[in-house]
N, C-alpha and C positions, 0 to 999 in steps of 0.2 A: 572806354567809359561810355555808358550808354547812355541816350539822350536827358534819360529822366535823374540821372546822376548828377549833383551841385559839384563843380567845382570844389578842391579840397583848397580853405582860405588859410594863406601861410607868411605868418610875421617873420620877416629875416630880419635879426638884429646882428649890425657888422661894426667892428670895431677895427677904427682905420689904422688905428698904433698898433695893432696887434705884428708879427713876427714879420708876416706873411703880409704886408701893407697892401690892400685891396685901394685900387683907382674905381675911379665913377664908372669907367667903362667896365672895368671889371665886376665891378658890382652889376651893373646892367644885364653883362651876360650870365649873372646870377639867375637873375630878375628872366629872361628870357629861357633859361633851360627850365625853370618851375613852369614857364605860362606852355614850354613844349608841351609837359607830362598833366596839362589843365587842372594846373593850380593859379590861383590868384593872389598874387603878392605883393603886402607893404611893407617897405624898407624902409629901416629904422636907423640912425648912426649914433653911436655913445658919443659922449663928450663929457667933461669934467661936469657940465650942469647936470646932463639925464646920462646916468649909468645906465645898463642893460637891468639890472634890477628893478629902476624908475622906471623903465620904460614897460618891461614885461609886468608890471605889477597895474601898469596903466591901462595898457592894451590884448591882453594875453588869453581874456574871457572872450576877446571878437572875434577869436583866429580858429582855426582846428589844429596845427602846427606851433609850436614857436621852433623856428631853426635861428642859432646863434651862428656868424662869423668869427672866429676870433682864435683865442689862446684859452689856455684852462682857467686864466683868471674870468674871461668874460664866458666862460661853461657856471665856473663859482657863483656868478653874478645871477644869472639866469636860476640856478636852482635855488638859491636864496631865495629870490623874487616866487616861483613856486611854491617853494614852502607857507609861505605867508599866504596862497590864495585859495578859497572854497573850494574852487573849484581848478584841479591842475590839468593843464594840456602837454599831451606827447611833446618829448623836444628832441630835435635835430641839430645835429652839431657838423658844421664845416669846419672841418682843422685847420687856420691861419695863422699858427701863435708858434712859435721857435721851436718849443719840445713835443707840445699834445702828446703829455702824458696820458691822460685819459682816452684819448682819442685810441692811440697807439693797446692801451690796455682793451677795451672793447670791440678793436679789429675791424676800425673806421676805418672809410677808403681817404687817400689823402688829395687822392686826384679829385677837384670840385665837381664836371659832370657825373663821375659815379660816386662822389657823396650825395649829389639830389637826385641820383637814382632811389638811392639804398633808402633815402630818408623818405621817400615818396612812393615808393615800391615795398618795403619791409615793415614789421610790424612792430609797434611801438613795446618793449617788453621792460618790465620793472627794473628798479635799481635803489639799492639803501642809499640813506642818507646820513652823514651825521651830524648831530647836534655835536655844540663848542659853548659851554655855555648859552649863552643868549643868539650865539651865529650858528653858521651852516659850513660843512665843508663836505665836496664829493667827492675824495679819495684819498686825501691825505691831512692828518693834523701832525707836526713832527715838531722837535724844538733839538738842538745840541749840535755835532758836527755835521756837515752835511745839509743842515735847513737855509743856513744862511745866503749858500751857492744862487739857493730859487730867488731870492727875491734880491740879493744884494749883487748879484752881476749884472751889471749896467745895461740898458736897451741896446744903445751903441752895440756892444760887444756878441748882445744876443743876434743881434739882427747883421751883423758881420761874419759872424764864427757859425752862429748856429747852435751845434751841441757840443761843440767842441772848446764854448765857450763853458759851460757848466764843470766840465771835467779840469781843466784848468782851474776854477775855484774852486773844489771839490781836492785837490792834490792841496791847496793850500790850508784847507780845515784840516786834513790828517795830520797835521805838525801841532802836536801838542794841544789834541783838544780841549776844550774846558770841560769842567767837572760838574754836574748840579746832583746834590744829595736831595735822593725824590723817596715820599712814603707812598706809596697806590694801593686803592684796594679795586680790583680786576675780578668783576664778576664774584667778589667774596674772598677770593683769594688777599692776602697779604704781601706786600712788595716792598723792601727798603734798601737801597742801597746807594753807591754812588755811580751815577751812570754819564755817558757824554753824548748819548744819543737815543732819543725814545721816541719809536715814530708810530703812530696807530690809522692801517691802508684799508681801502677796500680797490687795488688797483693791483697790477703787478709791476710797477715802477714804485720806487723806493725814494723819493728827494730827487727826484729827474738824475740817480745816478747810480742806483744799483736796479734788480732786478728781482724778481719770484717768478719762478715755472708756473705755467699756467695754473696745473692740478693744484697750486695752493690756493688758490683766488676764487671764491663764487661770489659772484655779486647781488647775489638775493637772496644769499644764507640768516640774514639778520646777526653775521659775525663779523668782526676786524680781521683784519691782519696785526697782531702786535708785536713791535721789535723793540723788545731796549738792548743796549750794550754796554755792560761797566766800565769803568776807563779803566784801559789796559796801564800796567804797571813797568813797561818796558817795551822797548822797540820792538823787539821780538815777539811781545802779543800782540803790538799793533798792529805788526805786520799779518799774523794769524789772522785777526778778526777781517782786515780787509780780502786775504785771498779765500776768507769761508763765506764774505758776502756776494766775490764777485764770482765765485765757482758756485754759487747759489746752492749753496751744500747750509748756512747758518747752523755749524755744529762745531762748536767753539765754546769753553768754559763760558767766558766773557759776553757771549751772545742768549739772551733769552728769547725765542720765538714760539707763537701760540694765540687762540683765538680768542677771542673775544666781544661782548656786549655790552659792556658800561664800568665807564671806569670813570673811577675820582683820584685828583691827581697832585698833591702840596709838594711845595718847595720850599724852603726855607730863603729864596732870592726870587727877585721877579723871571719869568721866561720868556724869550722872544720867541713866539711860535711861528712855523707855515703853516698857512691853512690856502692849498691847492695854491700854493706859491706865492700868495701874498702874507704881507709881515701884518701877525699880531700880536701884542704885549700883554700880558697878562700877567699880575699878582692877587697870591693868595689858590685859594682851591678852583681846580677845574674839574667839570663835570664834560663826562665824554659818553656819547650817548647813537645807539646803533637805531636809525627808524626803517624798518623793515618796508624794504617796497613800497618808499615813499613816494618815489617819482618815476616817468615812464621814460626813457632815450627810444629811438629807434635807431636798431641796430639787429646784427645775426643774430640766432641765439650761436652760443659757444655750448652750453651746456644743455640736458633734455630739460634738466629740473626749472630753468629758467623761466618756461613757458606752461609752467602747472601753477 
């Protein structure tokens, strides 16, 4: 950096429950690999009063960086917070959260000195967003088997098991999932059926428990990932539909997969949705909504189109 260069000013917001439980010391040596690479950084901690949202929506205009600590719920948090402001700043993410899905989809480093490499060294490149109604989610909105894994396996278990803990509740949704008769209409398209699972990605992690091959995933296509699945009718489908998810083949009657940019979405019962792993409840009609390169991560590009 040459003399006449400022310092890059870089808000680290760390959340201490997150998977990956960062101590003060830890945090400091956060705080010291940023001031090696001549950035200057204020450290932020969530807590039940100031979310990472409150806090980024406080302070987010002072910085040239926001880097988040944490889990995909406080990534969630932070692009929320984004969304809502004039003016949006590059964000950096250190993976500290049980699964980082997101993390893991974007080809973040998970080791912390070459995450504040990559995030101080690489260039900040766009990333969709989607609306949820009145919220925000960045990679996943899902509701049926499978969603409840994210947000209803206990800290306890995450932060003991790891991922090992998700798969184990993920074996217990396949037994008999429930039904929700949904109508959607997808990009104009017409959809009615009865399905047990409907997840709409912009990630290649499926409910922190299936997958997509890269080639299905661009992240600044201004399209979804959409997966619904109708409830299979016999064990023997069910069994189908799961070894066509995890052989990441989804070529199975029972599976519908396909892109998409906006969807409206009834149910004739309330739904408890994921949205980036945390629980939302919602009755009556949803509106699901693609914002093309709303916001920036620093990260590689994966693809050349990323960076036009």
């Amino acid at each position: 950096m040459s003399e006449n260069t400022a310092p890059k000013r870089v808000m680290l917001v760390v959340n201490p429950k997150a998977g990956n439980v960062m101590t003060k010391t830890s945090v400091d040596e956060l705080s010291e690999m940023f001031t090696a690479l001549s950035c200057e950084t204020a450290i932020y901690f969530t807590s039940p009063e100031y979310s990472a949202e409150y806090l980024v929506k406080e302070h987010a205009e002072e910085v040239d960086i926001v880097v988040c600590s944490g889990g995909d719920g406080t990534v969630n948090d932070v692009i929320k917070a984004e969304m809502q402001l004039e003016k949006r700043v590059p964000i950096g993410y250190i993976p500290a959260g049980t699964t980082n899905d997101l993390a893991r989809s974007l080809g973040l480093p998970k080791n912390p000195k070459k995450a504040i490499r990559n995030i101080v060294e690489e260039a900040p490149l766009p990333y969709d967003v989607g609306s949820f109604n009145d919220d925000y989610f960045a990679y996943i909105a899902a509701f049926g088997a499978f969603t409840e894994v994210s947000y209803s396996t206990s800290r306890k278990a995450k932060n003991i098991f790891g991922r090992t803990a998700y798969i184990f509740s993920a074996m217990k949704a396949l037994h008999k999932p429930k039904s929700f008769h949904v109508q959607a209409d997808i990009d104009g398209g017409k959809y009615e059926g009865d399905y047990c699972f409907f997840a709409v990605t912009n990630s290649t992690s499926v409910a922190g428990v299936f997958r997509y091959e890269g080639d299905k995933v661009h992240f600044t296509d201004g399209k979804f990932e959409v997966l619904m699945i109708k409830s299979p009718d016999s064990l023997k489908t069910a069994i189908g539909v799961v070894l066509s998810m995890f052989n990441k083949s989804y070529k199975h009657r029972n599976i519908q997969f396909f892109h998409a940019s906006n969807l409206t979405i009834n149910c004739d019962v309330p739904l408890d949705w994921t949205l980036d792993g945390e629980h939302a409840h919602t009755e009556g009609t949803v509106h699901i909504a693609n914002n093309c390169r709303a916001v920036e991560i620093i990260r590689r590009s994966r693809h050349k189109k990323e960076e036009s």
